[in-house]
C-alpha positions as CSV (number, residue, x, y, z in Angstrom):
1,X,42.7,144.0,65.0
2,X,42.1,141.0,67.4
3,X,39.1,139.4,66.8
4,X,36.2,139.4,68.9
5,X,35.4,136.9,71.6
6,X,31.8,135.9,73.1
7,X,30.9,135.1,76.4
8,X,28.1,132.5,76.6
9,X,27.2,132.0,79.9
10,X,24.2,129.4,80.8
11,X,22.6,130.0,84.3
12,X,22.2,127.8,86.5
13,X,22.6,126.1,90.2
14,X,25.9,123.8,91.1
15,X,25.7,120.3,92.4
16,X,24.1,117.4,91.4
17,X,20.8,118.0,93.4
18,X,19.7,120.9,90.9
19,X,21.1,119.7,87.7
20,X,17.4,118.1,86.7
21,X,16.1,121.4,88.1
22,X,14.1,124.2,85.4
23,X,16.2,126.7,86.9
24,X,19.0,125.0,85.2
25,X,18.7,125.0,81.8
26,X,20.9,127.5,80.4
27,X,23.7,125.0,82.2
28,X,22.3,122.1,80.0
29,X,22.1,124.7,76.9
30,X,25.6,125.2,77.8
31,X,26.5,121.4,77.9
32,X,24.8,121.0,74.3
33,X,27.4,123.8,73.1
34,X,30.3,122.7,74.7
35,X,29.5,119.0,72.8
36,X,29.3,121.0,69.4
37,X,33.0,122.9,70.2
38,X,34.0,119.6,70.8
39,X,35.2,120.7,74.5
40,X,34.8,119.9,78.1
41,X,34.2,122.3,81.1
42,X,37.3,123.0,83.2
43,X,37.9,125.3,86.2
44,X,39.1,128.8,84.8
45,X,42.1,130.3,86.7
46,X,39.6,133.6,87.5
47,X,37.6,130.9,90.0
48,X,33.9,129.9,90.4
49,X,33.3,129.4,87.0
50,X,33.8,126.4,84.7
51,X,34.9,127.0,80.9
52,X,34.7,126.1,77.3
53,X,36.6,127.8,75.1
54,X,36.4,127.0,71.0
55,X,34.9,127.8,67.9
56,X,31.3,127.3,66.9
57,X,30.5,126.1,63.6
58,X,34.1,124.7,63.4
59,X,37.3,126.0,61.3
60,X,36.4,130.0,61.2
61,X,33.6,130.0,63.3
62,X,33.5,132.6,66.1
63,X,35.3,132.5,68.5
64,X,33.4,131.8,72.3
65,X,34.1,130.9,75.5
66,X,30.8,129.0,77.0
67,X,30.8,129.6,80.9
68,X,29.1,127.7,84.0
69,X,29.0,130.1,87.0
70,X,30.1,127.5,90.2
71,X,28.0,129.5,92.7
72,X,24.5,130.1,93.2
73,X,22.4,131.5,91.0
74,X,21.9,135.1,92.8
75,X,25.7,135.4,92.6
76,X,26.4,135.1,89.1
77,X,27.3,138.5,88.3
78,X,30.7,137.9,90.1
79,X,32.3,135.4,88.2
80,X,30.6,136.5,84.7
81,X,32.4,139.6,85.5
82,X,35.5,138.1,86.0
83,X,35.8,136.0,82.9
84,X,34.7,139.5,80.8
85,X,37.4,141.5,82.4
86,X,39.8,138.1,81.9
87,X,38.6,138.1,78.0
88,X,38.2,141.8,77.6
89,X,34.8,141.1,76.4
90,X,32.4,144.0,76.0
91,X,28.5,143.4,77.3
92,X,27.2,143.3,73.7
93,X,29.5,139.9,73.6
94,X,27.5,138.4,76.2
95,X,24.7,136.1,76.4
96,X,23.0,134.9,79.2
97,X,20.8,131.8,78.7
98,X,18.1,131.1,81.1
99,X,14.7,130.0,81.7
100,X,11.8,132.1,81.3
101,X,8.3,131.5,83.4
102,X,6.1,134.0,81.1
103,X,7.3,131.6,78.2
104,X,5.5,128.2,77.7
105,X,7.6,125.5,77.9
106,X,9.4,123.9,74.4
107,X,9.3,127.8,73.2
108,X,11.8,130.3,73.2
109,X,12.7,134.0,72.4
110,X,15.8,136.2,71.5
111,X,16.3,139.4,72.8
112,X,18.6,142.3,73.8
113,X,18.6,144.2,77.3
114,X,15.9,144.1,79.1
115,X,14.1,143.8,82.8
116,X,15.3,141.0,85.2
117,X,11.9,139.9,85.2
118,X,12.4,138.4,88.9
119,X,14.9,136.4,87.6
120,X,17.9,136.5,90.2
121,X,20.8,135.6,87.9
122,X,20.0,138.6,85.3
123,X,19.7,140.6,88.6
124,X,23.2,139.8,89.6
125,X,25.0,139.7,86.2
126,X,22.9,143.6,85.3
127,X,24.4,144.9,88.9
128,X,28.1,143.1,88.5
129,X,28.5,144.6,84.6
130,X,27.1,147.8,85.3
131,X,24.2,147.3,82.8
132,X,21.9,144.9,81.1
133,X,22.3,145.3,77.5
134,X,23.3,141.8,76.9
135,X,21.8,139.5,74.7
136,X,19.5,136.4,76.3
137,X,18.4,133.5,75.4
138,X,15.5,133.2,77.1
139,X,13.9,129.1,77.4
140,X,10.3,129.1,78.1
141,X,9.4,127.0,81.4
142,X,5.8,128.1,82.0
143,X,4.0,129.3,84.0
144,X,3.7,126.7,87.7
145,X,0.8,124.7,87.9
146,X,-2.0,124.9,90.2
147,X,-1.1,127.6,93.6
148,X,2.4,125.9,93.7
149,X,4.7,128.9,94.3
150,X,7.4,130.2,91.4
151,X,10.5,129.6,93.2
152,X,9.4,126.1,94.3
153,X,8.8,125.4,90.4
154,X,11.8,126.4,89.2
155,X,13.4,124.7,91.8
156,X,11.5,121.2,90.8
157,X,13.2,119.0,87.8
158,X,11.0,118.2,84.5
159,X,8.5,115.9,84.4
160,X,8.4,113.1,82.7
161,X,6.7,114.3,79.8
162,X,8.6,117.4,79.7
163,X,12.1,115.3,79.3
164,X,10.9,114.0,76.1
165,X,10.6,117.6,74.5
166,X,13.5,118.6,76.3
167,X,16.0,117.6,74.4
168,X,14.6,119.0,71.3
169,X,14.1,122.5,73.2
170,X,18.0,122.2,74.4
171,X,19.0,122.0,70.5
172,X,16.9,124.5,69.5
173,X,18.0,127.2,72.0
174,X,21.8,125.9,71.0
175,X,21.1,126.6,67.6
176,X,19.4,130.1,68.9
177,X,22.9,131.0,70.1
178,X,24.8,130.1,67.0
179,X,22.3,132.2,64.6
180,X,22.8,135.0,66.9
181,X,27.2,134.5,66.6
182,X,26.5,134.4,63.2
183,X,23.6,136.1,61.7
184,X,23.0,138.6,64.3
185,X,19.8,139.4,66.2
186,X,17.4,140.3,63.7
187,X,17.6,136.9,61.3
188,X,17.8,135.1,64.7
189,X,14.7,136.7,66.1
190,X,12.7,136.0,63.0
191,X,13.8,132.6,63.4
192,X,13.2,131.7,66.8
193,X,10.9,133.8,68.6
194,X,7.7,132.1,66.8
């Protein structure tokens, strides 16, 4: 029996212009996970996505490979579909991490299938697989200020203030991802979605 693979895949927008950007922080979750395989992102042969593959939680940890779509965010599905086929990895190995407006920032939750909420890369990855019972990783952004319009928000890099927690929330939602690889949704849940 082989053993089983994951697919993490952190959403976000290419190019340097967005990489400060909310919208991006599965991508930086991502980067926080690659550092703890001990790997760097390389262009995987299926195109328009950059991979990771190792093990988390070292020597007989399981076995992942942590993916950064290279195309916009409403396109996501195409590649994460790709890499599943490639990896002949079911949608209950997948997790999609990715920020969340109806959670306040530094926060997070852990769940299982779902609505896309408005968000368009769980739109596209739902439509490309064929279903939405993934797992997510959802990172709370908050709600935008004032009348400033959602998609300009999540659009808009972290303030200032918000950096200083950020790194904290990145960890934490890394560490979200490994209790779910190892401990499964339930003990991960009751961990994280305080």
């Amino acid at each position: 029996m082989t053993e089983p693979v994951w697919l993490v895949v952190g959403l976000g927008n290419p190019g340097p212009s967005y990489a400060g950007n909310r919208h991006n922080v599965g991508y930086r979750v991502n980067d926080e996970l690659a550092a703890r395989v001990g790997g760097s992102f390389r262009s995987h042969k299926t195109g328009r996505a950059d991979v990771v593959e190792g093990r988390l939680g070292g020597v007989g940890g399981p076995r992942v490979v942590l993916a950064r779509p290279r195309c916009y965010m409403n396109e996501t599905g195409g590649p994460v579909a790709a890499l599943t086929s490639f990896y002949k990895i079911p949608v209950d190995h997948v997790i999609a991490i990715h920020d969340e407006l109806d959670i306040p920032f530094d926060t997070l939750r852990v769940k299982v299938g779902g609505g896309d909420n408005g968000h368009n890369g769980l739109r596209s990855m739902r439509s490309s697989l064929g279903s939405g019972e993934f797992f997510r990783v959802r990172v709370g952004i908050g709600r935008p200020p004032g009348r400033q319009s959602p998609a300009d928000f999540v659009l808009a890099d972290y303030s200032s203030t918000e950096r200083k927690v950020l790194v904290f929330q990145l960890d934490k939602a890394a560490d979200a991802v490994e209790s779910l690889l190892t401990d499964g949704l339930e003990r991960t849940q009751s961990l994280f979605n305080s």
